[in-house]
Backbone as XML, in Angstrom:
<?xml version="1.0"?>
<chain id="A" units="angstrom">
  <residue number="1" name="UNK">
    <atom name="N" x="0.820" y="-1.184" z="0.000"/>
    <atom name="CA" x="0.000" y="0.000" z="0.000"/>
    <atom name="C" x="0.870" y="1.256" z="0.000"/>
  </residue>
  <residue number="2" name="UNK">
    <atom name="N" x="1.912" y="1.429" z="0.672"/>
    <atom name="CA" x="2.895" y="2.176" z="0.585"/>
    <atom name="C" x="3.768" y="2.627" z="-0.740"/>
  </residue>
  <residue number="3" name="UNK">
    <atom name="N" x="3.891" y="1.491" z="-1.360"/>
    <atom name="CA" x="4.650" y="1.656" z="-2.822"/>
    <atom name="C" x="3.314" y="2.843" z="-3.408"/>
  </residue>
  <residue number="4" name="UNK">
    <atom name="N" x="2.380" y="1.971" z="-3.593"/>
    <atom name="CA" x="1.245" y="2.531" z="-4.400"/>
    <atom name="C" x="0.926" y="4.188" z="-3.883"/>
  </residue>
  <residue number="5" name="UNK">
    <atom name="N" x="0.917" y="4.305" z="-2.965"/>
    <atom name="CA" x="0.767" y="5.559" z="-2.182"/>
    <atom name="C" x="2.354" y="6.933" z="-3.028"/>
  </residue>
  <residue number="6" name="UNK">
    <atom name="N" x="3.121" y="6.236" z="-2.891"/>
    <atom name="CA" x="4.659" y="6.447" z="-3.169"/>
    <atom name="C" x="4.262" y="6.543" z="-4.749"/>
  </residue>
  <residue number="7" name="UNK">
    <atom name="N" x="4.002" y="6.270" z="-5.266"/>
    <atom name="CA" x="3.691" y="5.891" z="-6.857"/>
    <atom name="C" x="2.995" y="6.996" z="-7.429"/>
  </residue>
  <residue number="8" name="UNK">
    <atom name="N" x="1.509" y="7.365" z="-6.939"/>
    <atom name="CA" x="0.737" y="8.067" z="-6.846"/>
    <atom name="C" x="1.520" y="9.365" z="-6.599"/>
  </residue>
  <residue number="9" name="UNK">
    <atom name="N" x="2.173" y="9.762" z="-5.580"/>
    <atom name="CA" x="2.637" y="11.133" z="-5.379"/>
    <atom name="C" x="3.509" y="11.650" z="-6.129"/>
  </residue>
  <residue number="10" name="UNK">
    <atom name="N" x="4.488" y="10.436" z="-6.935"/>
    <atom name="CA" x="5.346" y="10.569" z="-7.752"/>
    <atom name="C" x="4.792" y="11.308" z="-9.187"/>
  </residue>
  <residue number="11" name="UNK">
    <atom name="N" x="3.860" y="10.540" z="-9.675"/>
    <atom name="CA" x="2.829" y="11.119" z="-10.744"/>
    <atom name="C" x="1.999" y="12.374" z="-10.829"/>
  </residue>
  <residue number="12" name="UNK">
    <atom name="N" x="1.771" y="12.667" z="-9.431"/>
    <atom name="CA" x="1.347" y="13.749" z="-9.268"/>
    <atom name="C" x="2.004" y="15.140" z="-9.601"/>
  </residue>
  <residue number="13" name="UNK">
    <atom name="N" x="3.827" y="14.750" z="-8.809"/>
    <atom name="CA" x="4.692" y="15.504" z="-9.039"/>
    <atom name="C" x="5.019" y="15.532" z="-10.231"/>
  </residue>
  <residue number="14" name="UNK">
    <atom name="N" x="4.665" y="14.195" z="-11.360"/>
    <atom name="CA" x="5.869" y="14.096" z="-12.723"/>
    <atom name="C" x="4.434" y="15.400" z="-13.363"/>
  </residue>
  <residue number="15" name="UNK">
    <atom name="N" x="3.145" y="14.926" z="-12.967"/>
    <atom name="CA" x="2.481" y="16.076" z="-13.585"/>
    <atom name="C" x="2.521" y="17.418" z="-13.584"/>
  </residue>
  <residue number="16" name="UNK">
    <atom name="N" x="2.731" y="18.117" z="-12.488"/>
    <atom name="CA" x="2.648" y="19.052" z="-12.317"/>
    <atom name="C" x="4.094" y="19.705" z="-12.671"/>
  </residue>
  <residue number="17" name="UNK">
    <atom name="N" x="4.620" y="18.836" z="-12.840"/>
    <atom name="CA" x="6.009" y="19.747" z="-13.883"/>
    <atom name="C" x="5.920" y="19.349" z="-15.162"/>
  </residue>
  <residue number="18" name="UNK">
    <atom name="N" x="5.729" y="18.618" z="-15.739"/>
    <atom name="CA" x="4.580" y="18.805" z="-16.878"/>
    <atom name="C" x="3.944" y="19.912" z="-17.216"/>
  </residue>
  <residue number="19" name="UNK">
    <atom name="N" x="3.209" y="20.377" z="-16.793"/>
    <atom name="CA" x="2.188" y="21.378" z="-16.519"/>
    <atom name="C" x="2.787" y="22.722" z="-16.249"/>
  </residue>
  <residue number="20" name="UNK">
    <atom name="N" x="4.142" y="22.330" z="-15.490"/>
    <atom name="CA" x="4.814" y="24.111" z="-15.164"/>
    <atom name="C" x="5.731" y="24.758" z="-16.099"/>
  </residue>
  <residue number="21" name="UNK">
    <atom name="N" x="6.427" y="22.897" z="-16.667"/>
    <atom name="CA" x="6.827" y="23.165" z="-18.249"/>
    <atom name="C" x="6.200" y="23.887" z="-19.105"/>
  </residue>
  <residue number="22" name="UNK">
    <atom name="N" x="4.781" y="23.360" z="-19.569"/>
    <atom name="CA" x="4.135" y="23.963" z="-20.277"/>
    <atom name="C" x="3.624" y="25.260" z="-20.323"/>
  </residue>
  <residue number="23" name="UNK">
    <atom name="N" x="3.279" y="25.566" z="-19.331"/>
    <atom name="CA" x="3.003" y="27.179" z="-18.742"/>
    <atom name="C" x="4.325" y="28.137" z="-19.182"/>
  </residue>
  <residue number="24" name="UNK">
    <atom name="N" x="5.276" y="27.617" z="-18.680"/>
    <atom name="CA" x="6.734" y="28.341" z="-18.705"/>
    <atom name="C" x="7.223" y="28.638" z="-20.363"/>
  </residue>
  <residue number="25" name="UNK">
    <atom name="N" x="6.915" y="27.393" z="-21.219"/>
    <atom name="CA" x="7.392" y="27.798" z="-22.487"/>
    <atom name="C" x="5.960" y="28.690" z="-23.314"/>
  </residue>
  <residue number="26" name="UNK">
    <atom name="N" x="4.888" y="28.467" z="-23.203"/>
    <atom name="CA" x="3.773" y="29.061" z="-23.195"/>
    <atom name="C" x="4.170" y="30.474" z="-23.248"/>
  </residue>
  <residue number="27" name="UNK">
    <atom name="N" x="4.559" y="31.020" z="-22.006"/>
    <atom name="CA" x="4.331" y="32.571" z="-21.604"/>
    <atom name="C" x="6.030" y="33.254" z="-22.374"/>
  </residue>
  <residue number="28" name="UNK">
    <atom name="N" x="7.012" y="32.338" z="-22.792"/>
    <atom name="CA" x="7.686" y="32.964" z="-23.330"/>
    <atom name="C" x="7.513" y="32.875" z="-24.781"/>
  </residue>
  <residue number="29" name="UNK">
    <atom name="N" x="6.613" y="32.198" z="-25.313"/>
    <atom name="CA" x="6.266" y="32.024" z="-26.809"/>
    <atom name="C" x="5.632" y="33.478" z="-27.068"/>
  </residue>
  <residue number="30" name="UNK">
    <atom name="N" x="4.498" y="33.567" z="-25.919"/>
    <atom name="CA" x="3.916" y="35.016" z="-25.804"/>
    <atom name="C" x="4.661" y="36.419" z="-25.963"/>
  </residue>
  <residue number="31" name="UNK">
    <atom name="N" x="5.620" y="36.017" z="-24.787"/>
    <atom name="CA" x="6.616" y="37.541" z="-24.400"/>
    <atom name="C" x="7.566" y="37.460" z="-25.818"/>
  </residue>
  <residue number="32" name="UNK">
    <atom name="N" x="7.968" y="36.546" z="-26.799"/>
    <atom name="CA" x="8.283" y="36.759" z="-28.130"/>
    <atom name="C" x="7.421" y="37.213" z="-28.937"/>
  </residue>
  <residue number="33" name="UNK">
    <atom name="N" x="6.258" y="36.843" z="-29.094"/>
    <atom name="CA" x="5.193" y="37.373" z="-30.441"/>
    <atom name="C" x="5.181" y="38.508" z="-30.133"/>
  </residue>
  <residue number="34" name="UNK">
    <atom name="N" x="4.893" y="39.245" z="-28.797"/>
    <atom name="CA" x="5.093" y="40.566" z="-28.417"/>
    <atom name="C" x="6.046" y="41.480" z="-28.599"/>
  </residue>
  <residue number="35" name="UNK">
    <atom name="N" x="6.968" y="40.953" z="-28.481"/>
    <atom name="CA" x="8.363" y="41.962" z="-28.665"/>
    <atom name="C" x="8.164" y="41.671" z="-30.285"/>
  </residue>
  <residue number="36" name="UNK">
    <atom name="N" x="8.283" y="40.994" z="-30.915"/>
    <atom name="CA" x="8.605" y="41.392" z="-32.522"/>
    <atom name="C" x="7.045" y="41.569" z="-32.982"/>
  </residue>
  <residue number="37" name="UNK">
    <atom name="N" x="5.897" y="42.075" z="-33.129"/>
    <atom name="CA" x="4.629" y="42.932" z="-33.088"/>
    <atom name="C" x="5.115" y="44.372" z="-32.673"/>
  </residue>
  <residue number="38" name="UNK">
    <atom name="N" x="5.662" y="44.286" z="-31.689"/>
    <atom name="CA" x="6.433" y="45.779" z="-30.828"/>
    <atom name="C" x="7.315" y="46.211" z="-32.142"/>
  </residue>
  <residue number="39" name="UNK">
    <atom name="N" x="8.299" y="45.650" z="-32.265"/>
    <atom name="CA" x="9.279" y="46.016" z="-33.198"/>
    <atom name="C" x="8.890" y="46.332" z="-34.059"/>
  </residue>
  <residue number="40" name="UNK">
    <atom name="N" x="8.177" y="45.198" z="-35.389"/>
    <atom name="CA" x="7.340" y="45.543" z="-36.533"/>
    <atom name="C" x="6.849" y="46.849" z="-36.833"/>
  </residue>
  <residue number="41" name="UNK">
    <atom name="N" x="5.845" y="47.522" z="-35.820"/>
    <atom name="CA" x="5.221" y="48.438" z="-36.098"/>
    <atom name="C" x="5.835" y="49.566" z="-37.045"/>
  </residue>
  <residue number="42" name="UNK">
    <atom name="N" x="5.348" y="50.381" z="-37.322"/>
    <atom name="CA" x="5.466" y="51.840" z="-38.359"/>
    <atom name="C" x="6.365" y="52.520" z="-37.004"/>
  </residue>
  <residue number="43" name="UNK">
    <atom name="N" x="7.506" y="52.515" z="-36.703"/>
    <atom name="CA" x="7.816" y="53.906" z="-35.464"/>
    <atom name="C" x="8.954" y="54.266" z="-35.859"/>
  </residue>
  <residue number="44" name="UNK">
    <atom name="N" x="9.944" y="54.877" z="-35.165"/>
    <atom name="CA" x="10.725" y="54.987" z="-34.659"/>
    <atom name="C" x="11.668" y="54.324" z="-34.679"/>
  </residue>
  <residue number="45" name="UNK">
    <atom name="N" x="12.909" y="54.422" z="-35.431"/>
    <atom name="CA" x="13.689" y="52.603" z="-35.633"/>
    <atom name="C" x="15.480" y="53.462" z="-35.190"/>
  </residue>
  <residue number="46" name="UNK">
    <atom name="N" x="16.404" y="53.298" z="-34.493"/>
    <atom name="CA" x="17.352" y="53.461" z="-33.869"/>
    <atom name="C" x="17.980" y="54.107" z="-35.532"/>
  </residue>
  <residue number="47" name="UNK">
    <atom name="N" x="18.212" y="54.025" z="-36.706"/>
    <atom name="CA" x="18.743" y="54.236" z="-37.881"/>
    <atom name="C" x="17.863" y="55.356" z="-38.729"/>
  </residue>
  <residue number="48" name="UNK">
    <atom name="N" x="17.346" y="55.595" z="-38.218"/>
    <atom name="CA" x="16.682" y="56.551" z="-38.890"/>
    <atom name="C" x="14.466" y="56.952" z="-38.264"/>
  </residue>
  <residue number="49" name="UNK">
    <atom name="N" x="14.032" y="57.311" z="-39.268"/>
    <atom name="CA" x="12.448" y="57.158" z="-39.499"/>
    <atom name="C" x="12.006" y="56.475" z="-40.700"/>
  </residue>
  <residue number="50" name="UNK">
    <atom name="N" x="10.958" y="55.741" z="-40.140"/>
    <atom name="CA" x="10.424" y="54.702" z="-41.080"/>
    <atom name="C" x="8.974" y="55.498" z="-41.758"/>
  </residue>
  <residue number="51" name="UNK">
    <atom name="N" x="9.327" y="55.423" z="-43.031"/>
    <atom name="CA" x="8.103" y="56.465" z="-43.715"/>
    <atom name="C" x="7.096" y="55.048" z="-44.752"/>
  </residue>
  <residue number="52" name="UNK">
    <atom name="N" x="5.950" y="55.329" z="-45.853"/>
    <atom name="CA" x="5.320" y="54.846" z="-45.954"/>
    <atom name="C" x="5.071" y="55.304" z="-47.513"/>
  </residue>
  <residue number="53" name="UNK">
    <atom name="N" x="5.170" y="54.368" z="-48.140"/>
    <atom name="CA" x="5.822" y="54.329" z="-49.626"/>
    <atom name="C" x="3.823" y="54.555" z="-50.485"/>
  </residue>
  <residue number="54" name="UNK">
    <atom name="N" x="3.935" y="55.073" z="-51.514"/>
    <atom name="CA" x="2.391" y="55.993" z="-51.302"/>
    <atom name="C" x="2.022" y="54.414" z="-52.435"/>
  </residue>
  <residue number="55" name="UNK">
    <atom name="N" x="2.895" y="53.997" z="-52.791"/>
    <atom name="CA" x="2.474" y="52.743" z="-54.178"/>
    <atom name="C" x="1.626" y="51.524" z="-53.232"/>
  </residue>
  <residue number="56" name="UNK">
    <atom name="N" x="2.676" y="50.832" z="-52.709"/>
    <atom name="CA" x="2.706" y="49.624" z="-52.255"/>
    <atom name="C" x="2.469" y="49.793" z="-50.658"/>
  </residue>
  <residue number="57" name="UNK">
    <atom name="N" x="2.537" y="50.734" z="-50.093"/>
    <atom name="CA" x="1.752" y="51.116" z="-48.751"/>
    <atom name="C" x="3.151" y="50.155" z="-47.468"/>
  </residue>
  <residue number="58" name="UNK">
    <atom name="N" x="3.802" y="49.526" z="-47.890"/>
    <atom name="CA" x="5.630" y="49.247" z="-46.920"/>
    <atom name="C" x="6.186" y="50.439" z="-46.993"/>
  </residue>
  <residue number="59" name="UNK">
    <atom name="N" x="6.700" y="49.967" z="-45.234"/>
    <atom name="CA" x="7.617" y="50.724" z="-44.387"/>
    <atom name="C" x="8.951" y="50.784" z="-44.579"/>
  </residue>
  <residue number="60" name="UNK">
    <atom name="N" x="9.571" y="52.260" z="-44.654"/>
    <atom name="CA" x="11.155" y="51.523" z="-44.807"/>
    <atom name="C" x="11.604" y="52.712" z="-44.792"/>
  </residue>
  <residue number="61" name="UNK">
    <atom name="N" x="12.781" y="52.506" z="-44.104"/>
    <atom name="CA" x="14.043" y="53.736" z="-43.677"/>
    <atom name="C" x="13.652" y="55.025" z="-45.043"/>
  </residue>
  <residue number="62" name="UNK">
    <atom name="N" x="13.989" y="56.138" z="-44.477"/>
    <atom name="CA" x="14.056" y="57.170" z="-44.543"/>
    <atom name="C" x="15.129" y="57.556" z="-45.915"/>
  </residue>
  <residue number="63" name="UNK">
    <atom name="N" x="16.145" y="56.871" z="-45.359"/>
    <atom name="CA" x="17.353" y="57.164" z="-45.611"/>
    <atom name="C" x="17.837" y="56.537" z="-46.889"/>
  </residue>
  <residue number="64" name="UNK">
    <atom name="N" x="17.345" y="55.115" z="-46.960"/>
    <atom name="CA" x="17.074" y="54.382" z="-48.509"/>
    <atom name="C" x="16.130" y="54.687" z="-49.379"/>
  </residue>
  <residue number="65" name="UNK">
    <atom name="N" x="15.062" y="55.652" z="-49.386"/>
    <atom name="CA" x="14.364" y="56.097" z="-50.402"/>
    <atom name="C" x="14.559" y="56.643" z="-51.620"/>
  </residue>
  <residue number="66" name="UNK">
    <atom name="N" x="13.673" y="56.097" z="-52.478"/>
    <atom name="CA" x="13.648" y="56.584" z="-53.645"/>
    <atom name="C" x="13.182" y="57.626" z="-54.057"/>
  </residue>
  <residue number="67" name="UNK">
    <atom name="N" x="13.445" y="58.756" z="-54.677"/>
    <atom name="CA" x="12.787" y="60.008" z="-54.526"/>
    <atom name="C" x="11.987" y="60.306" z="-55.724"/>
  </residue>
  <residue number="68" name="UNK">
    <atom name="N" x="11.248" y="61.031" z="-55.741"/>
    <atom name="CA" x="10.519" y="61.301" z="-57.174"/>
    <atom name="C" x="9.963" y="62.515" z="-56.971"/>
  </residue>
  <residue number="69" name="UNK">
    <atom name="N" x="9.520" y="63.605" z="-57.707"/>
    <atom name="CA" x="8.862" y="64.920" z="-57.733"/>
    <atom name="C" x="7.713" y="64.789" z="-58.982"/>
  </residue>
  <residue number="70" name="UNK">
    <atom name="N" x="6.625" y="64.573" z="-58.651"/>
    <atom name="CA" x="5.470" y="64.605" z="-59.300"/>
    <atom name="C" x="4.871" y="65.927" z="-59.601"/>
  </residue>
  <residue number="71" name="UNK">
    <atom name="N" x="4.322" y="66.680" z="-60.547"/>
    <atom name="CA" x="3.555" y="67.688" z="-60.185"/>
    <atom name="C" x="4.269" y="68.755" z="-59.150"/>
  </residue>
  <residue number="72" name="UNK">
    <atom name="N" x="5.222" y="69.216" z="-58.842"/>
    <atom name="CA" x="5.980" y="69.658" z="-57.784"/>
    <atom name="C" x="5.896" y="69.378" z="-56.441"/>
  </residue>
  <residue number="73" name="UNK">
    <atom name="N" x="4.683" y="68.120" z="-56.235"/>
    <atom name="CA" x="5.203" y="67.309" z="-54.914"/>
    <atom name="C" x="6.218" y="66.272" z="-54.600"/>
  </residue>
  <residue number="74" name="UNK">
    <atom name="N" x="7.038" y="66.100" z="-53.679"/>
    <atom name="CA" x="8.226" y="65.297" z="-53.410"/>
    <atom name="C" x="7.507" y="63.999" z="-53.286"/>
  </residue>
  <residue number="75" name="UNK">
    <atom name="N" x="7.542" y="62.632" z="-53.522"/>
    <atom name="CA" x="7.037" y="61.313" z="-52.870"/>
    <atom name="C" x="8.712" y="60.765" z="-52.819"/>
  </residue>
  <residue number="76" name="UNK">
    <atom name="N" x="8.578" y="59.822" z="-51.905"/>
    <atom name="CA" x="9.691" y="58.475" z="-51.872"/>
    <atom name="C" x="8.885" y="57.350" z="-51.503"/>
  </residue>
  <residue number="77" name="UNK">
    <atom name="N" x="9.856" y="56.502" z="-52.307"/>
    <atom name="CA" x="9.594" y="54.838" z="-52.373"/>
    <atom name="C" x="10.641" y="54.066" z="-52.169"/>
  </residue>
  <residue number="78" name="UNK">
    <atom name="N" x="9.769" y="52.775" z="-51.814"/>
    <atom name="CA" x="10.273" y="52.132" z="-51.262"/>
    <atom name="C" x="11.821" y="51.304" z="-52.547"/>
  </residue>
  <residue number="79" name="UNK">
    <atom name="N" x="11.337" y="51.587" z="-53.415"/>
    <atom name="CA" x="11.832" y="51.116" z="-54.934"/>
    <atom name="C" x="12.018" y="51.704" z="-56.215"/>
  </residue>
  <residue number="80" name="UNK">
    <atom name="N" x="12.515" y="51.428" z="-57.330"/>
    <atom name="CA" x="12.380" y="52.222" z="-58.551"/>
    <atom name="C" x="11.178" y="51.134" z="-59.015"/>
  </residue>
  <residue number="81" name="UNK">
    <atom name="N" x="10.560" y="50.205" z="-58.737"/>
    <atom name="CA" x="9.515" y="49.504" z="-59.314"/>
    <atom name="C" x="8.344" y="49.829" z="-58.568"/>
  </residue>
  <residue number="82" name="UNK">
    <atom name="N" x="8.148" y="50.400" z="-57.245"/>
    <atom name="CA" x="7.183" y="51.039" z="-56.896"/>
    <atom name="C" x="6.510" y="52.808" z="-57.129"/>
  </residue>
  <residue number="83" name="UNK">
    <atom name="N" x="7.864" y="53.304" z="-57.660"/>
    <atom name="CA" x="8.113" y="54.528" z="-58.152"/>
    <atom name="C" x="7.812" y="54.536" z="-59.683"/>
  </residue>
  <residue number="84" name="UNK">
    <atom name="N" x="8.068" y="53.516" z="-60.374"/>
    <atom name="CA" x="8.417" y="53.344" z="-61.645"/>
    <atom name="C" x="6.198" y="53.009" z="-61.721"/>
  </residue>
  <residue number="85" name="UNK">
    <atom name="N" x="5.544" y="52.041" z="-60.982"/>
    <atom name="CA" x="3.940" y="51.934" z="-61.006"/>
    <atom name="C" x="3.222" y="53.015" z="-60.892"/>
  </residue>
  <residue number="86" name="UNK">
    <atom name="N" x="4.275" y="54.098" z="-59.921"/>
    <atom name="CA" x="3.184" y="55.075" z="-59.368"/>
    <atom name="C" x="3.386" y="55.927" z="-60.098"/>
  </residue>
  <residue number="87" name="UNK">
    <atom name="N" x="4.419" y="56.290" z="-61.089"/>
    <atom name="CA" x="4.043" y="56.975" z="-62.038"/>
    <atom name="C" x="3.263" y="56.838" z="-63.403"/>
  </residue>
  <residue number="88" name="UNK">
    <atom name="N" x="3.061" y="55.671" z="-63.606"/>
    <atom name="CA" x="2.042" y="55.011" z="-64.543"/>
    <atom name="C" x="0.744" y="54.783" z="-64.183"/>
  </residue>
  <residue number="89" name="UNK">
    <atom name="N" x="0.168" y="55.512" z="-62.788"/>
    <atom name="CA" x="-0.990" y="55.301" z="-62.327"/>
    <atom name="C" x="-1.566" y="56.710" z="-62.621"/>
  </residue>
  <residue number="90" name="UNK">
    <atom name="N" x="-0.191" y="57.522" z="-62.324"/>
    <atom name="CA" x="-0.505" y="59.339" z="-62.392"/>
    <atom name="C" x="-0.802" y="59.362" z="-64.143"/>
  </residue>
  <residue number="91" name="UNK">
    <atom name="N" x="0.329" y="58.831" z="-64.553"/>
    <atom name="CA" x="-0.384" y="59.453" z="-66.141"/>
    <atom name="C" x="-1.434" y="59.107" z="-66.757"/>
  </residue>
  <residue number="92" name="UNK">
    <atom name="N" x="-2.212" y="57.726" z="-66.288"/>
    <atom name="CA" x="-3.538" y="57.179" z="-66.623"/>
    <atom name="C" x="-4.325" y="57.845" z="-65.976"/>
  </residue>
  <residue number="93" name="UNK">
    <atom name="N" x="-4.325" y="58.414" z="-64.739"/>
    <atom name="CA" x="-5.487" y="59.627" z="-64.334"/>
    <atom name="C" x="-5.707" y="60.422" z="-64.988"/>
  </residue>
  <residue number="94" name="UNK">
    <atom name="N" x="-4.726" y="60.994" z="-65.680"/>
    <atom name="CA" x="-4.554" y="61.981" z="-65.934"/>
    <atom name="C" x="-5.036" y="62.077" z="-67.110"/>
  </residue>
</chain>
């Protein structure tokens, strides 16, 4: 009766670390999706400002843009192939 008793508590314990395992890798799977969601966003990036390309609607440094003067407004892109669409969208409006 003793073994069995002994047996029982053992299982109890193998469960519940089981269980604290799971919790534990759980909440850091979380505290990762969070931090890179955090990061991702449109902000503030240590290298510059992250601006918003008027074609293809992506984020991207400041500092790598493509420039263009439409009509005497300035745009930048993210690309010469997003630059290169958005001016083929202006002259079909037009």
């Amino acid at each position: 009766m003793m073994i069995v008793r002994l047996l029982l508590w053992l299982l109890i314990f193998y469960l519940f670390f089981r269980l604290g395992r799971f919790v534990w890798h759980f909440l850091a799977t979380v505290r990762l999706l969070n931090r890179s969601v955090r990061t991702s966003s449109p902000a503030d990036v240590k290298d510059g400002h992250l601006i918003k390309d008027p074609q293809c609607g992506t984020y991207f440094l400041e500092s790598e843009a493509v420039h263009a003067v439409i009509d005497g407004r300035e745009y930048r892109f993210c690309c010469r192939e997003c630059r290169d669409a958005f001016l083929q969208a202006q002259r079909k409006n037009r």
